[in-house]
KOLLUM-156141 format. One line per field, with one value per residue (C-alpha): residue in three letters; x, y, z. Coordinates in nm, 3 decimals. Layout:
N
code (Ala,...);
px (X,...);
py (Y,...);
pz (Z,...);
This chain:
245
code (Unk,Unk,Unk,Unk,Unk,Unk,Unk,Unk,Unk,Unk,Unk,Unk,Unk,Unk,Unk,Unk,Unk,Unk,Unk,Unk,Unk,Unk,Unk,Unk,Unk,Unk,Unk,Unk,Unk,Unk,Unk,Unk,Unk,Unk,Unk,Unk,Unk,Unk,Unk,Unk,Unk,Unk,Unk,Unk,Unk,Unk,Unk,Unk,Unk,Unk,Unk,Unk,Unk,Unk,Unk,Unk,Unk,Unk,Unk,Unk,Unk,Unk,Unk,Unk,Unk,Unk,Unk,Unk,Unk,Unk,Unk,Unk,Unk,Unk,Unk,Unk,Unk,Unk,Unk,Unk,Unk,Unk,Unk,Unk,Unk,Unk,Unk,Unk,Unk,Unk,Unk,Unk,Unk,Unk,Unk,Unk,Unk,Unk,Unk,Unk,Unk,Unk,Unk,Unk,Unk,Unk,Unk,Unk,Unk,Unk,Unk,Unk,Unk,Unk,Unk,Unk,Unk,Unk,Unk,Unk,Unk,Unk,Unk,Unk,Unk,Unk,Unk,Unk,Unk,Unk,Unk,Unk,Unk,Unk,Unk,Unk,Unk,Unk,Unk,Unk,Unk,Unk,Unk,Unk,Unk,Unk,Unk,Unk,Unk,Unk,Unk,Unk,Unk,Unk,Unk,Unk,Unk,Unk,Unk,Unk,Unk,Unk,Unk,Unk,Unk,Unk,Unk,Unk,Unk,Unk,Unk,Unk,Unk,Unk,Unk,Unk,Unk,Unk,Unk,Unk,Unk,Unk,Unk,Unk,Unk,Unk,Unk,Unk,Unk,Unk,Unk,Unk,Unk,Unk,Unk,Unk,Unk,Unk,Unk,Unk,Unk,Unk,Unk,Unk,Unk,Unk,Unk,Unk,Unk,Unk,Unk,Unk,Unk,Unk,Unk,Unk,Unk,Unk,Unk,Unk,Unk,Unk,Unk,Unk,Unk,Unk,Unk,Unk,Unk,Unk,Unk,Unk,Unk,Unk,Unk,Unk,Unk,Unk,Unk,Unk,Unk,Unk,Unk,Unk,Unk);
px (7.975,8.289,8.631,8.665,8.358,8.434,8.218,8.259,8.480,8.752,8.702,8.754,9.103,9.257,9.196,9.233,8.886,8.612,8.331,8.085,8.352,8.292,7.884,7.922,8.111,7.840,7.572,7.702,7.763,8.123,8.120,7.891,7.674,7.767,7.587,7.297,7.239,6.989,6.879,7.126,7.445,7.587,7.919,8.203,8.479,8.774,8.656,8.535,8.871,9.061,8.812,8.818,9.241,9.192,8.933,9.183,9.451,9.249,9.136,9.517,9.589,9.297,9.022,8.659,8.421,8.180,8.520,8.646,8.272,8.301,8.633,8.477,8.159,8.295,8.314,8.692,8.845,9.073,9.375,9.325,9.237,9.549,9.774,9.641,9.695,10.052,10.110,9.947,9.925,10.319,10.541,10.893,11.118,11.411,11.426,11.285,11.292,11.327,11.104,11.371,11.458,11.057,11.019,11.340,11.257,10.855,10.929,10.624,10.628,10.589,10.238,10.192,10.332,10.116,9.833,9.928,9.939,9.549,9.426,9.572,9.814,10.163,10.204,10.520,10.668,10.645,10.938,11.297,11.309,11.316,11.007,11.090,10.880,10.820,10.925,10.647,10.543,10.824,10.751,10.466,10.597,10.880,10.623,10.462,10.799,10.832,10.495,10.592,10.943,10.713,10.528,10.224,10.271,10.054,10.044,9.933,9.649,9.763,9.760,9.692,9.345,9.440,9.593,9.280,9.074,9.275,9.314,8.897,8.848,9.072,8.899,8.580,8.740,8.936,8.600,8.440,8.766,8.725,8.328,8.354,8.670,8.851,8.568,8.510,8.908,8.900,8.573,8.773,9.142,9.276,9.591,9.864,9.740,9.644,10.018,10.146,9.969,9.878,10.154,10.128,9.770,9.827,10.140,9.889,9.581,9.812,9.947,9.559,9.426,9.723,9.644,9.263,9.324,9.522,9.278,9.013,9.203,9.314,8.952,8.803,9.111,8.982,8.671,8.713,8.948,8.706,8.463,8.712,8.798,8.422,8.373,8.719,8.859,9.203,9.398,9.550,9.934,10.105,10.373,10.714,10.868,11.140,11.511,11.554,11.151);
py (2.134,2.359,2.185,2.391,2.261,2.056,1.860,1.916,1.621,1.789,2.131,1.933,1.748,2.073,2.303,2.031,2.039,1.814,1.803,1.904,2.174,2.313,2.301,2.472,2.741,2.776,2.757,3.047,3.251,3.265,3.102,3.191,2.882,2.608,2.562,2.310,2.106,1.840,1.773,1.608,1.753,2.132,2.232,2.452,2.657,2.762,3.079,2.858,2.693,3.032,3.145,2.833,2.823,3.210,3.138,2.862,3.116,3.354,3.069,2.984,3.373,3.314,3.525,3.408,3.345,3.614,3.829,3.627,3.665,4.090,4.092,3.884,4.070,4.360,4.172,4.189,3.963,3.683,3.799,4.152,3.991,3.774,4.098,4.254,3.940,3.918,4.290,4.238,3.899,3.780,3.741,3.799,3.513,3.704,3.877,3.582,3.593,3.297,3.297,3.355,3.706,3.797,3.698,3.924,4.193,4.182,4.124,3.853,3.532,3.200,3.187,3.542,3.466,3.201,3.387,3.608,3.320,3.173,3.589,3.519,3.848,3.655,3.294,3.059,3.006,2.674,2.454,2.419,2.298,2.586,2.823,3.161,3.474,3.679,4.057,4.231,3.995,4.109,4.445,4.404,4.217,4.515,4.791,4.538,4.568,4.906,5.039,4.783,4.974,5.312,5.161,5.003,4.643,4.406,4.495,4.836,4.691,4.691,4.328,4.187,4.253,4.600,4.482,4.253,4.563,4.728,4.384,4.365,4.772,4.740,4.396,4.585,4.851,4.628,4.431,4.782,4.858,4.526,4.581,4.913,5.017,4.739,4.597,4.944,4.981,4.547,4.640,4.948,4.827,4.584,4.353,4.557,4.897,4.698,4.554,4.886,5.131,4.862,4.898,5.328,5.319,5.065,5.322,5.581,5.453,5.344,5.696,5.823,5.614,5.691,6.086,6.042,5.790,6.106,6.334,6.185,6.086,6.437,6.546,6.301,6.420,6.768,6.721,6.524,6.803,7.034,6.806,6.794,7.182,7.227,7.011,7.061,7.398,7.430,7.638,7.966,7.948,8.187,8.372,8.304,8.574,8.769,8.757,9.094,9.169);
pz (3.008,3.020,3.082,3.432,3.542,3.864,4.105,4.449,4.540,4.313,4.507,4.805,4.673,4.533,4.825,5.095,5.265,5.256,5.079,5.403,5.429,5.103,5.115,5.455,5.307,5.013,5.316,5.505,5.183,5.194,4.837,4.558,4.493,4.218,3.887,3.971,3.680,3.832,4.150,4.260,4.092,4.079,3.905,4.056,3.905,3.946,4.137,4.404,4.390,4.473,4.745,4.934,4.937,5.036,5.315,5.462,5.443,5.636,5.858,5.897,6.045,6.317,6.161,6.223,5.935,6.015,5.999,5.668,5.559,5.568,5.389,5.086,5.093,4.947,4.616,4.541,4.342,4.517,4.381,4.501,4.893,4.832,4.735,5.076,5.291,5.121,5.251,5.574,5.718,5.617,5.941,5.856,5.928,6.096,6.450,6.610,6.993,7.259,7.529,7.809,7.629,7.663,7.975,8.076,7.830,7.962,8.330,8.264,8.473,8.240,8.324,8.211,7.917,7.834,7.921,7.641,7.402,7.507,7.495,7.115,7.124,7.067,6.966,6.914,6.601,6.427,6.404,6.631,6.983,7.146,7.211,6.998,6.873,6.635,6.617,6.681,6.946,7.083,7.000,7.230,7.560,7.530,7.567,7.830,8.038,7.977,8.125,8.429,8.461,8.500,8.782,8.572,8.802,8.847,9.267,9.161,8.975,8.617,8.512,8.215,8.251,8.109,7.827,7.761,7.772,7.479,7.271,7.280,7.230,6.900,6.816,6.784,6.575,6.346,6.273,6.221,5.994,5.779,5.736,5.623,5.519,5.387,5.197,5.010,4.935,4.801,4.559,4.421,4.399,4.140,4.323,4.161,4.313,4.668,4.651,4.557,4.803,5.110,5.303,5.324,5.381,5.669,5.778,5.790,5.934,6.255,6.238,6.264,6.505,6.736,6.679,6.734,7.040,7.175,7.139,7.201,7.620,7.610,7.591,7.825,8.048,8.020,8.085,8.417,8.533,8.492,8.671,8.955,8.965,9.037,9.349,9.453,9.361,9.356,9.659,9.424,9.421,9.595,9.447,9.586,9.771,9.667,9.855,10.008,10.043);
């Protein structure tokens, strides 16, 4: 047998899982299955090794397996899935926020705010006493606040049952993204070109979903105006008189 040839209990010891953990993740086809060389005894590698610390990374940023599952179905290599994450998933450690400053920035009530955290949209930061937050989730409660300033309140309707509409709409389309797109671009790209180009094609998708988002309301907008114009015509302006007439 080859000297990387492990048994499952070392799997286990060097990733951190258990054993059940590690036949579970062969069961559901998130790892490709060991070497059987009896009945009773199958061999792992070092590949398994890489995809199991990569699946508890991914497990770490709160993706579900079937989600995990799509991003390692495309057949790219761990290292090229761990060059993406590194683009992607990393939270910078400055610009941290404490949770009075979102509550004032937001105009959200404490129990908004943790409503936010249980929808999973922001989320503390580990370590210090106080509670503090990360950039972007700041990013977030700030545009929160600033729709609220325009008259977007919660007594005129828009709670956070609007935002909750959005987070599940993108959900879908991220999963959608991951499945199709993502797992096309892992199969094709080797980690130095992912690392090199991930952060412009991320740039840029945002930049086209925001333009097709746009057109696609302005549209829908059109459409119901015209709707409206034909059971409620509009009363032609008249023109405004002249001084003098």
């Amino acid at each position: 047998m080859a000297e990387t040839a492990l048994k499952v209990a070392e799997v286990a010891r060097r990733t951190g899982v258990t054993t059940a953990t590690v036949n579970f993740y062969v069961a559901q086809g998130l790892l490709p299955r060991p070497t059987k060389t009896s009945r009773n005894m199958a061999y792992y590698g070092e590949e398994h090794v890489r995809r199991v610390q990569l699946i508890q990374r991914l497990k770490q940023r709160h993706l579900p397996l079937s989600v995990i599952k799509a991003m390692l179905a495309g057949q790219a290599s761990p290292d090229t899935v761990h060059a993406f994450l590194d683009v992607h998933l990393e939270e910078p450690e400055t610009g941290a926020v404490t949770e009075a400053a979102l509550l004032r920035q937001g105009q959200l009530s404490r129990h908004e705010l943790r409503a936010l955290e249980s929808m999973g949209l922001i989320r503390p930061l580990a370590g210090g006493r106080a509670r503090r937050y990360a950039a972007e989730d700041a990013a977030l409660v700030n545009c929160l606040g600033a729709l609220r300033r325009l008259g977007m309140t919660p007594a005129r309707g828009f709670g956070l049952d609007l935002l909750a509409l959005y987070a599940d709409t993108l959900e879908t389309l991220a999963r959608k993204e991951i499945q199709v797109t993502l797992r096309r671009a892992l199969r094709h790209m080797s980690p130095e070109e992912m690392g090199r180009t991930a952060p412009e094609l991320l740039t840029r998708t945002n930049e086209l979903i925001a333009i097709l988002h746009r057109k696609i309301l302005q549209r829908l907008l059109a459409t119901f105006r015209g709707e409206l114009d034909e059971r409620f015509p509009r009363r032609a302006r008249r023109a405004p008189k002249r001084r003098g007439a």
